[in-house]
N, C-alpha and C positions, 0 to 999 in steps of 0.2 A: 258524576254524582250530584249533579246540580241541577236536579227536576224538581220544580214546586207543584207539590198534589192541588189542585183545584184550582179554580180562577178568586175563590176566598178563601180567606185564613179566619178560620173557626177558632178563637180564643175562650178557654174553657178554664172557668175560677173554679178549681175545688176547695176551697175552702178559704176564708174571710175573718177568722178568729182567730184567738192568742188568747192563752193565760194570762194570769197575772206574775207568777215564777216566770215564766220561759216558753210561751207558746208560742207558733210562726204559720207566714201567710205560705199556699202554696199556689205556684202557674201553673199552666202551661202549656206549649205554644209548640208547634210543627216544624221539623228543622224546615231549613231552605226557605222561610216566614224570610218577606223584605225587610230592608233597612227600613224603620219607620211605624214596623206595624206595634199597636198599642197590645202588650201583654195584661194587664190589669191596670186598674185604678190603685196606686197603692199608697197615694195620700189617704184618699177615701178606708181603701181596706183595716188603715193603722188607726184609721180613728180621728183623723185628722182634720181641721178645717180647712175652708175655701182660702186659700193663698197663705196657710200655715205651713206648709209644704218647702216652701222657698222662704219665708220668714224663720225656720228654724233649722235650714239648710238640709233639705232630705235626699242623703245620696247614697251610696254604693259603696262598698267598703270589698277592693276586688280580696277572692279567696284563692290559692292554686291556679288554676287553669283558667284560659280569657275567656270571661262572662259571655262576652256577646252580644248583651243588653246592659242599660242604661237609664238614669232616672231622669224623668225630665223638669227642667227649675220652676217650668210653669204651671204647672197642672200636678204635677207630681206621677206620674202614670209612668210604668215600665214599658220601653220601649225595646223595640230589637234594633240594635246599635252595627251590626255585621253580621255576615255569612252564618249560618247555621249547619254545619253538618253533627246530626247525629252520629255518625258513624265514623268522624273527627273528634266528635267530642267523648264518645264513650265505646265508640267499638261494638261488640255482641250485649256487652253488658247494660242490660235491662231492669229498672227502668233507668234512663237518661237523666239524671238529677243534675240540674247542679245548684250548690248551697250558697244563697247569696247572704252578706251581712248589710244590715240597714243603720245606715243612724240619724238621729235628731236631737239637736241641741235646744238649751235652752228648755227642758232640764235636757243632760245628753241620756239618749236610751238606745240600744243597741236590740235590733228584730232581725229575727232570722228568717230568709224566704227561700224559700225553695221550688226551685225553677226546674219543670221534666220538659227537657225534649222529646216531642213524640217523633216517631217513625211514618216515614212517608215511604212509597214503592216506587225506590230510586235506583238500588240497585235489583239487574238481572242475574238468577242460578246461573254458578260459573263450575264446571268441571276441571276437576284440575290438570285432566287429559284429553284431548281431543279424540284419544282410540286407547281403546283398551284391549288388549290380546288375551283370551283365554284357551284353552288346550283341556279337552274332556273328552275320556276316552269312551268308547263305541259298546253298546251292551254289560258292558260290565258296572257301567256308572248307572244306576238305579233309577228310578224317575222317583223325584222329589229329593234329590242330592240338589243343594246349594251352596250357590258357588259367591262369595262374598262378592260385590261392588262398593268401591267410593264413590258415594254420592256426592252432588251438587252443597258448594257454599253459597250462601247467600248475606252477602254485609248489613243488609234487613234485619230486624228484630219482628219480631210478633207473629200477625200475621201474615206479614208482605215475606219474613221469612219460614214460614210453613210450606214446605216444599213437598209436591206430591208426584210420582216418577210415573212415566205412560213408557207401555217398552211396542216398538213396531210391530206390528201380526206374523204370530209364530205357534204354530203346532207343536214347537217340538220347547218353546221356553215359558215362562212368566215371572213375576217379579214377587217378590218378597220385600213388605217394607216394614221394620221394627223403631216403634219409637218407643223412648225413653225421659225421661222426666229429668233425670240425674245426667246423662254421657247424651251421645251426640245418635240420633237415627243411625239405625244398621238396615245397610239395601241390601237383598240376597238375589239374584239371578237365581231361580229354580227350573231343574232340567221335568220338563211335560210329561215326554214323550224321547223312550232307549233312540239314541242316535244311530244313525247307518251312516257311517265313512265311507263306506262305497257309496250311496245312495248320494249322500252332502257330504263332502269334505269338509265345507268350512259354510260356516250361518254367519250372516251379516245382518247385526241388527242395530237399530236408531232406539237411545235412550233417551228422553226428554223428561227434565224437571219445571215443572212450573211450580211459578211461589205463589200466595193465596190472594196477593195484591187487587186493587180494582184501577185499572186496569190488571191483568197478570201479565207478568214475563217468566220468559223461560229460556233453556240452554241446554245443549244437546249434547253426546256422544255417542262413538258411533264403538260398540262392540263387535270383535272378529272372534269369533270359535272356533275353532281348528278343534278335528275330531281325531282323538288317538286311539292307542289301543292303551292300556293299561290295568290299573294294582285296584284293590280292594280298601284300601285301609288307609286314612288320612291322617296325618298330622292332629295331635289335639293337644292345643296351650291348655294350662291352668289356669289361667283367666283371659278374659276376653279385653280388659283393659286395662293399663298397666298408669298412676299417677305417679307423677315425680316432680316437686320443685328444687331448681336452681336459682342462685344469685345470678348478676348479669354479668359478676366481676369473678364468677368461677373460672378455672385455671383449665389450660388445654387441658387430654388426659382424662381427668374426671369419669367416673364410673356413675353414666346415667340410671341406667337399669339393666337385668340380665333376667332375659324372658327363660322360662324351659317349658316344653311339649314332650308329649307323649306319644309313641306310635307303637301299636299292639303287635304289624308288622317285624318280622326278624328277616336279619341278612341285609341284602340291600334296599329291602323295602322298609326297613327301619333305620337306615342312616339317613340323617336328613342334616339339609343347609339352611341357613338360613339369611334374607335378602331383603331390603328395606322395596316396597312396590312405590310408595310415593308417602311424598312428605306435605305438611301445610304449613306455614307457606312452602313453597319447591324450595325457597335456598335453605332451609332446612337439612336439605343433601350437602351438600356444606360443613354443614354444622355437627353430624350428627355420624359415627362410624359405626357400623355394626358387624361382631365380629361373625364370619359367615358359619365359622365351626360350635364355636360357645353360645352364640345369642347375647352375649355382652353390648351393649350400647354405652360409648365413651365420645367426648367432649373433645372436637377435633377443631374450632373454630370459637369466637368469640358472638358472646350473646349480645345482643342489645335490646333491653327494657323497650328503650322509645320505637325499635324498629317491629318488632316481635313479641307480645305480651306471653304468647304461649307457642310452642308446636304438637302438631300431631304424627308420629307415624304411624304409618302400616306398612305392618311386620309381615310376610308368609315365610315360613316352615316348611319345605321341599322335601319328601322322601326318594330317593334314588330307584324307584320301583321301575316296570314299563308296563303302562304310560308311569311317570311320577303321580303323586299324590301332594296336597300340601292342605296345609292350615293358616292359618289369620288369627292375628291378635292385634291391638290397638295400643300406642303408648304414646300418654299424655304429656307431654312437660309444661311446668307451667314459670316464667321465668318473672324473679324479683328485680322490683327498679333500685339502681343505685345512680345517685348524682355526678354521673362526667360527659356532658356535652357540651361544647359551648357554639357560641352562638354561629350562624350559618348565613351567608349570606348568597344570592344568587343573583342576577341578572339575568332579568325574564324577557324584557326587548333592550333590541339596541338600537338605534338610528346611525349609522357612520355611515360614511363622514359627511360631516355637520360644514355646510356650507358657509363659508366667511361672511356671508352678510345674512346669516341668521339672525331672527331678531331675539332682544334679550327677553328670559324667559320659556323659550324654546326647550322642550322636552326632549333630551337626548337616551335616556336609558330609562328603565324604569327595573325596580331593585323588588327581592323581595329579600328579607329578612327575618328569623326563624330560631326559636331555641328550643329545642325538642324537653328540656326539664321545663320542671312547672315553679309556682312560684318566683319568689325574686332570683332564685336562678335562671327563671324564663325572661323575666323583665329586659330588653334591649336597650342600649342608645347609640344609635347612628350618628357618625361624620365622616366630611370628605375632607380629602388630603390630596392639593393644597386647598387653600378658602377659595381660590381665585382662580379661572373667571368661572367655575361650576358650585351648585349648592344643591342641598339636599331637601326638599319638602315632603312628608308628608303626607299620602295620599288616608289610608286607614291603616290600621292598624298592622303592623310588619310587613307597610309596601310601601315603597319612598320612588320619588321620582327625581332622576338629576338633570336639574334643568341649566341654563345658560341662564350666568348672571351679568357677565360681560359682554362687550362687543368682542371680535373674532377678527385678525388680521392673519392669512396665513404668510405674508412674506415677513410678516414677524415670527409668528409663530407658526410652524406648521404640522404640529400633533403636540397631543397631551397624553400625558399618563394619570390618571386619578386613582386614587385609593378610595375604597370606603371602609368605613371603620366600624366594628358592631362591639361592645360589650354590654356583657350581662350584669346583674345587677349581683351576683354569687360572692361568697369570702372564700376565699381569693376570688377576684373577678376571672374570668376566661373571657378572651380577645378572639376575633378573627377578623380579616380583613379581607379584601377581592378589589384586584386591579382593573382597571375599564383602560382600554387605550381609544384612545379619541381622535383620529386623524383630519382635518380639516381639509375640506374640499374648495378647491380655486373657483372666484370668481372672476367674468372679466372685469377687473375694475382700475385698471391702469391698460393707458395708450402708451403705445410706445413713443419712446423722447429720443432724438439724437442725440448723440454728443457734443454738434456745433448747428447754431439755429440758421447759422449762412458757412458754407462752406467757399473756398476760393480754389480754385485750381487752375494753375498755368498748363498748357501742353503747344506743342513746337505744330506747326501746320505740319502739313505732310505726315502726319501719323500715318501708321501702318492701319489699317482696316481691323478691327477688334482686337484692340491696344487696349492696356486698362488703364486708366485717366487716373484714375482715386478712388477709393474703398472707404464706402458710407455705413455707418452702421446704428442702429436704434435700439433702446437699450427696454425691452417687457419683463417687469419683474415674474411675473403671471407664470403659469406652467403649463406644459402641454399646450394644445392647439391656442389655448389664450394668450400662451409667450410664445409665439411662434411666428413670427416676421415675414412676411414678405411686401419687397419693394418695385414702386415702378417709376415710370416718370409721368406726371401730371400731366396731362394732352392742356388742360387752361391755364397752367404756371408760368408758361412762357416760350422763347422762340429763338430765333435770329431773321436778322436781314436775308433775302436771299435775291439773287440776281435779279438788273431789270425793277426794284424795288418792292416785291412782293414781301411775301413772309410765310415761311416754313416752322412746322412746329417743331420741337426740340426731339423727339421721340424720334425724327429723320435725321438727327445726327449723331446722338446717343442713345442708348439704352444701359437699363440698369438690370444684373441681375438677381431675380426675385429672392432667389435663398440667401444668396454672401454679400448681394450690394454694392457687389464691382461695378464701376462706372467703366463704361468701355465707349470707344468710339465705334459706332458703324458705317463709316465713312474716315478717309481722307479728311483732313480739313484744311482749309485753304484761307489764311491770311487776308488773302485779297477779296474772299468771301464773306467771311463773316468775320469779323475781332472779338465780339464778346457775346459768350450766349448767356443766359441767364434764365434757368427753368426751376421746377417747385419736384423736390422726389419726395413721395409719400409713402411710406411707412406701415401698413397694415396686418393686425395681428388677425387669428384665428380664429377669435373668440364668438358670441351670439348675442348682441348685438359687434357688429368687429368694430372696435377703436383704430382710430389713426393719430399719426405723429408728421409734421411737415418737416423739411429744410428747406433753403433755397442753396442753391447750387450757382455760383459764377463761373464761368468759364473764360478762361481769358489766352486768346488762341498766339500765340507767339509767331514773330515772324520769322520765315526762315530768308534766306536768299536764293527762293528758288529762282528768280527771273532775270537773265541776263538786257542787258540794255538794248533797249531796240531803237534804229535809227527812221530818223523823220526823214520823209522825201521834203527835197528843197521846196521852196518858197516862192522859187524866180527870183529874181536878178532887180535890185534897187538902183537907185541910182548912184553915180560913181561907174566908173572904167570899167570894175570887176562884177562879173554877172555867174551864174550857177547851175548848173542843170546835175538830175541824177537818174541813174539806173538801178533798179536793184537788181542781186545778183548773190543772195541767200538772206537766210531771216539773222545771220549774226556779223552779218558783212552791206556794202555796198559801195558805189561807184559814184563818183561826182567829176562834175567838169568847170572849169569856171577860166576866165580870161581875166591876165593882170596885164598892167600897160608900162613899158618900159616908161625909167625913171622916174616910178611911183615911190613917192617919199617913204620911209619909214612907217609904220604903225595904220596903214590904208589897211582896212577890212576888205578879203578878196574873198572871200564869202563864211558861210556858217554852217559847221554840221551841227545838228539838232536830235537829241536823245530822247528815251525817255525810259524809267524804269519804272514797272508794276507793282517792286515792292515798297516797304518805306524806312524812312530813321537813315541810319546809314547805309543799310542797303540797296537804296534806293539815291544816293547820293552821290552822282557822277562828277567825273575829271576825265580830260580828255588829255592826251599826250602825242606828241609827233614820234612815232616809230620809226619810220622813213622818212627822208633820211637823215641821219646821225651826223653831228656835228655841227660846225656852224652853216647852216643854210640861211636861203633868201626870205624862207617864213616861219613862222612861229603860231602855235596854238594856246588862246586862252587855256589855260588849267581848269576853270568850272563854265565857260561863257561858251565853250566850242571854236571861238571866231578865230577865220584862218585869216593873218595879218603879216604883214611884208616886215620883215627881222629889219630889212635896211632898206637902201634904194636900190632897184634895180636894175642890171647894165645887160647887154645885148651880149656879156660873158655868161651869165645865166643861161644861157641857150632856149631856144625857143617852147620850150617845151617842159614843166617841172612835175611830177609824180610825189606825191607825198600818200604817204600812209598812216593814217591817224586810230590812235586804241583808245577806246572809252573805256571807263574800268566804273564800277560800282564801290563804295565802302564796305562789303558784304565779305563774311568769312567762308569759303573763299571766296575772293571775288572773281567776278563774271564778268565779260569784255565784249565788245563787238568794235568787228575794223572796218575801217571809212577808208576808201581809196577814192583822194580829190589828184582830178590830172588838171593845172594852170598852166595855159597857152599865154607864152608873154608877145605881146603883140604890139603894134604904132597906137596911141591914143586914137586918134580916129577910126581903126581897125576895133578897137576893144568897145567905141561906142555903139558904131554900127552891132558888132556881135551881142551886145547886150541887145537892142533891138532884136534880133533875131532869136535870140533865145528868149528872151521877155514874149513874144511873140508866141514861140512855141512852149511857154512853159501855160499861154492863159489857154491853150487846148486842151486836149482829151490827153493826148498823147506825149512822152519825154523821147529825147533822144537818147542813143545809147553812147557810152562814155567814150567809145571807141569812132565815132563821127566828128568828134570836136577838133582834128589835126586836119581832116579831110575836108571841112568846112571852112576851116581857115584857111588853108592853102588857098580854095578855089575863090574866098572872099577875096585875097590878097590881089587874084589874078586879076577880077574884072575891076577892083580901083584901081590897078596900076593901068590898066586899056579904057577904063573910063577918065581917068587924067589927062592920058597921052591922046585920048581921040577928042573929046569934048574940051580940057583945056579953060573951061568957061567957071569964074568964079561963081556966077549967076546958079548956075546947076547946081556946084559944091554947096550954095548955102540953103538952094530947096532939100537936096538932101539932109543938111541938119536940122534943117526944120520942120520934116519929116521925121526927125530920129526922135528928137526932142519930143515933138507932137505926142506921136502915137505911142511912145512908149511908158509902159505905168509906171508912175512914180512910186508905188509903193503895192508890196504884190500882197494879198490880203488872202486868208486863210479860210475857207469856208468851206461849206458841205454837209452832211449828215454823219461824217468820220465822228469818233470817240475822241474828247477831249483833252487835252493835258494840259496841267497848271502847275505855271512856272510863276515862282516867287522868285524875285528879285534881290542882291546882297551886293555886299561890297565886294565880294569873292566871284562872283557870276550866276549863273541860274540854279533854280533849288527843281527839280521836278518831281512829281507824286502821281499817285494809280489816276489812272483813267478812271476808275470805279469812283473814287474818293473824290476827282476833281466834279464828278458830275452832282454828288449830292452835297459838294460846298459854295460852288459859285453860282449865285442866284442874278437872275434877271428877269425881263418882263412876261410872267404867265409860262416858263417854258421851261422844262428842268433839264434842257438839253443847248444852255447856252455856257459859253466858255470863256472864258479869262486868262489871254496870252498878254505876258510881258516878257520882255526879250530886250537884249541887249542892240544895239541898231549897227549896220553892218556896213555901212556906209561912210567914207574917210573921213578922218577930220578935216577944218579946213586947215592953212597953213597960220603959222603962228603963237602963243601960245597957250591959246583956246584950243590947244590941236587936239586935244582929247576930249573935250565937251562935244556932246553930241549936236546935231544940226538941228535948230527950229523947225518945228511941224507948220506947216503953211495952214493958216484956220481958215482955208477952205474944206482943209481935208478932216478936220475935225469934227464940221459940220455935218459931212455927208454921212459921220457916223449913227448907225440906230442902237436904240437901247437907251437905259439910264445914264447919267456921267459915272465916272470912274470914282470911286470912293477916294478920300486923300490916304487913307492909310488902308491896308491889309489886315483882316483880324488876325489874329493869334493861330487861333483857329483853324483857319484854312492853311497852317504850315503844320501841326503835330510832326513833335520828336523831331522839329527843324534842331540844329544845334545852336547851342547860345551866338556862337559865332557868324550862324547864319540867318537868326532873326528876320522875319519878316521886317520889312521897315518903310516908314511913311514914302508914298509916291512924293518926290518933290513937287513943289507947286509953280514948273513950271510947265511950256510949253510942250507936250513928247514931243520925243525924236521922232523921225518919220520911219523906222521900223518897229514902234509901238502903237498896236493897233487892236481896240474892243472890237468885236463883229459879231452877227449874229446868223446862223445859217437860216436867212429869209427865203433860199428859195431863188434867186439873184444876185449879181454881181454890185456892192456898195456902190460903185458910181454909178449904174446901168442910170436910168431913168423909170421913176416909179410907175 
């Protein structure tokens, strides 16, 4: 109903004068006229001067029902203030007045204006049934017998409602249209031309009403005839129209009207029933019972003034004949307003849900609001409940919009409920209210945060392969896919060491998983590989743009005692009597040989088993002990030093021949051992020198002897000194041999090669030794990260005396020959980790080494060779 007739609004002043008693200006202006368009001049019309208008305040003084229009302060001129509908404002009833009150003060005078909405062709002829069924019997029904239709309503007035009916091409109908001045057009369908039911059973015809509009519209129905046979004699009411007023506060019950007809017919062609065909408006059916036998019409429903000003029905009158016959009659009601509605509110849009970072001001709903009485019974006033964060504005006149006053947090809040409130301005007020729920929608606007900004975690080497370490978790307040975590490990966080001194990203020793944050290993880890890894796990939620949250992660790999001690091949044979050689003979065992010389004093070093373990702290902290044999024997084993040394002096009761079996054990739970079997061949001094020769000899080769040659070589040594004495006899020959023995044999047998290094710290306890891995990236030397750092306890006897324990000066020749930097005077710290207090690295004394302490560096050659 919101068509504006034309592209201009024609404003039409009928009349400009006023008595002196009591005379008034009249408009008037075309509904559906814009917001803004000028109705009259009515400073000017009143008589008024240029800017007397707002000098003496000229306004409006509203009357009943909302005007519409508006004075303006400056000009004074009637404006149109809101929407226009005619047929809002006044229905059918014509003309469209409505009665505005004027005043000006100063002196105060009161002018009455009177404002006609005109009618524009907005609304289309609407039928109040899309098909209408009739039933006319065959020859018997006369031509020019008519058969009542409801015609076409139109919400129009005037012209636009002058309705004129076209019926589709038909031989056998036509129409019949009666208008009246007083009651409402009567349409008849008139029969042409006697029906043939054999010929056409049933006519189907198109009814069209057009209204007189410019443009016109129009609205159709579609009639079905069904051809009977039937009666002679119809139905005839005593009147055609029946008025009746009711209040709106009438009580069910109620005795509308009680029609009676007439039918000349007897028997069953004069009993007739009676049936309401259609109502106006339809819920009229509703409202409205009709008894089928009396023709009584009683009050079966509640009226409403504001909803229904009036109803129509139509009645027929059915006689029992065959075919039946009937009649038609019309009954009006026309319904009184009484004051009980109150005010109505609605929610015409809604936005939900209203996103958290909506900004304030943001239009969430839009209201309309509504009092169906008029006057200050119609008058509203809107609020909302609570004040906060939503408020109510305003748009025009019973339409308010509820905007955002606040900012929006949903993890604080995450829905609202709002009330709005409407009352009237009535005695007693009448209230009603309408609830809005408001749900808030997630932003992403939080990253996920951990719990701990560095987490620590220990775990034992040797884990099992997808172990879980530690369970990290990140805390999104957000919802759905915006609170929704998933974690991984940062590939540029971090790493570990990895063998050979490279570097592996942490992703290859761990992984995290993405939904619960279990830290697992995938891998074994290995002590000796890596100690501490240290990586960045990050955090990301679901959200658009996705936030992230970091940790870092330590990892700190515990040692276990997985490695048992592994024994060093000898060294060759120093100087002094007692010389060494070894075989090996499993990776947790091995064989040694070595010669001591009858009546070797007490505390002579007859040689050295040498360890070392992979792992460290105490596990890595050996002791060695004499297993074989038990009791008091000829030798005894340093407890941390290895060195196999004469318990007492040795007698030719000893027998030639001693086996000892020696266990290295680790400080490790449990600990872990490897056995040393040294076979000492006690022999004549000069026997033992010679054999150090000879094995000094074959230890600077490729090749060792096997532990089991050392009885069979002495024998056969024994045999040709004893045939070189008795044949030669000659002192001369006796002392080129020693000074041949002396000569070529090495003073001190020196460690070299490309083998893996171990470093031994030195204590008052005996040797401390640590990983091969570890010795390589602590002990530095010249340009080479493969030089090594042996100190050792020296194996060679004391002299006699009571220096017998102080080791022998290094002769600084051989000092000399060595390459590399000099020896630090003290040991860092550092290069002993998780030593025990007890066994402290401690300052090199400052003096001369012994001569089985020896720096060297694998050059590729033998230290004395010649460069």
């Amino acid at each position: 109903m919101g068509v504006c007739g034309g592209p201009a609004v024609r404003v039409l002043v009928l009349a400009a004068a006023w008595a002196l008693g009591g005379g008034q200006v009249r408009y008037s202006v075309p509904e559906e006229a814009k917001a803004g368009t000028v109705v009259g001049r009515l400073a000017q019309d009143l008589g008024l001067e240029a800017g007397e208008a707002e000098a003496r305040r000229l306004r409006l003084v509203a009357q009943g029902r909302r005007a519409s229009v508006e004075v303006s302060g400056a000009s004074g001129a009637l404006v149109v203030s809101s929407r226009l509908d005619r047929e809002e404002l006044c229905g059918k009833s014509a003309p469209c007045a409505l009665r505005l009150e004027v005043l000006v003060e100063r002196p105060l005078r009161v002018f009455h204006v009177e404002l006609e909405v005109t009618d524009i062709n907005d609304n289309a002829p609407l039928f109040p049934a899309a098909r209408r069924n009739l039933s006319i019997a065959e020859f018997t029904t006369l031509p020019g017998s008519r058969f009542p239709l409801e015609g076409a309503s139109d919400a129009d007035i005037g012209a636009n409602a002058q309705l004129s009916y076209s019926l589709s091409p038909s031989e056998h109908f036509s129409l019949d249209l009666q208008r009246s001045v007083e009651y409402r057009e009567s349409l008849f369908l008139v029969l042409a031309k006697p029906l043939d039911r054999e010929s056409v059973p049933v006519h189907r015809l198109v009814l069209t009403a057009s209204d007189g509009g410019r443009p016109s519209l129009s609205g159709t129905m579609e009639l079905v005839v069904s051809v009977l046979d039937a009666n002679d004699n119809a139905p005839q009411f005593n009147q055609s129209v029946y008025k009746v007023q009711l209040p709106e506060s009438a009580a069910e019950g109620t005795l509308v009207a009680s029609v009676n007809v007439t039918d000349p017919d007897v028997g069953s062609n004069g009993e007739m029933t009676f049936s309401v065909i259609s109502t106006f408006p339809e819920k009229g059916l509703n409202i409205f019972l009709l008894n089928p036998k009396t023709g009584e019409i009683r009050l079966t429903g509640a009226l409403d003034y504001e909803d229904a000003r009036s109803y129509e029905i139509q009645i027929e009158a059915t006689d029992k004949g065959t075919p039946p016959l009937s009649g038609h009659c019309k009954v009006v009601v026309e319904v009184l307003d009484v004051n009980d509605n109150a005010p109505e509110v609605w929610v015409t849009s809604l936005s939900v849900p209203v996103p958290e970072d909506a900004a304030v001001g943001t239009v969430v709903a839009l209201l309309s609001v509504s009092d169906r009485d008029s006057g200050a019974n119609g008058r509203v006033r809107c609020a909302v409940w609570p004040a906060a964060p939503f408020g109510l504005v305003a748009t025009f006149a019973g339409s308010y919009s509820l905007v955002l006053r606040e900012a929006l947090d949903r993890e604080r809040v995450s829905e609202y409920e709002v009330e709005v409130r409407a009352e009237d301005g009535g005695a007693p007020p009448l209230r009603a209210s309408r609830g809005v729920r408001v749900p808030v929608s997630d932003v992403n606007d939080n990253a996920p945060a951990f719990a701990q900004a560095v987490y620590t975690v220990l775990a034992r080497e040797n884990n099992a392969a997808g172990a879980e370490l530690a369970r990290l978790w990140a805390r999104d307040p957000d919802e759905a896919g915006n609170g929704r975590v998933s974690y991984s490990v940062w590939e540029g966080g971090g790493g570990g060491a990895a063998p050979g001194g490279g570097w592996r990203a942490a992703s290859s020793y761990v992984s995290v998983d993405a939904e619960s944050g279990r830290l697992r290993a995938l891998q074994p880890l290995d002590y000796e590989e890596v100690q501490v890894l240290q990586f960045e796990v990050r955090a990301v939620d679901a959200g658009e743009p996705p936030l992230c949250g970091n940790a870092t992660v330590q990892l700190f790999v515990v040692d276990e005692n997985d490695n048992a001690p592994a024994l060093l091949p000898a060294a060759g044979g120093g100087p002094g009597p007692g010389a060494a050689g070894s075989a090996a003979s499993g990776p947790g065992s091995g064989a040694w040989w070595a010669w001591a010389a009858w009546g070797a004093p007490a505390g002579q070093v007859v040689a050295k088993i040498r360890a070392v373990d992979a792992d460290s702290g105490y596990n890595a902290w050996l002791r060695y002990e004499l297993w074989e044999p038990r009791g008091k024997g000829p030798f005894r084993v340093g407890l941390y030093s290895g060195e196999v040394s004469t318990a007492r002096a040795l007698e030719e009761a000893d027998g030639p021949r001693q086996r000892l079996v020696i266990v290295v054990r680790d400080h490790g739970e449990p600990a872990r051992s490897a056995t040393a079997t040294l076979s000492v061949s006690l022999v004549e001094g000069a026997e033992a020198a010679l054999a150090a020769a000879g094995s000094s000899s074959a230890a600077s080769g490729p090749g060792l002897r096997a532990a089991e040659g050392g009885p069979a070589a002495a024998a056969t040594t024994n045999v040709w000194l004893v045939v070189a004495i008795c044949a030669v006899s000659s002192l001369f020959l006796l002392a080129v041999v020693l000074y041949g023995a002396s000569r070529w044999a090495p003073r001190a047998a020196v460690l070299s090669g490309p083998g893996p290094a171990t470093l031994v710290c030195a204590s008052e306890v005996g040797s401390w030794s640590y990983s091969q891995r570890q010795s390589r990236s602590l002990c530095v030397a010249d340009g080479a990260g493969k030089s090594d750092l042996m100190v050792f306890s020296p194996n060679v006897p004391p002299p006699p005396g009571p220096a017998a324990k102080e080791t022998q000066p290094q002769p600084p020749a051989l000092l000399d020959t060595v390459s590399g930097p000099p020896l630090p005077p003290s040991l860092p710290p550092s290069l002993c980790p998780s030593v025990p207090p007890s066994l402290a690295c401690r300052p090199f004394p400052r003096r001369p080494l012994p001569a089985a302490a020896l720096l060297a560096r694998p050059v590729g050659r033998r230290w004395w060779e010649p460069g």
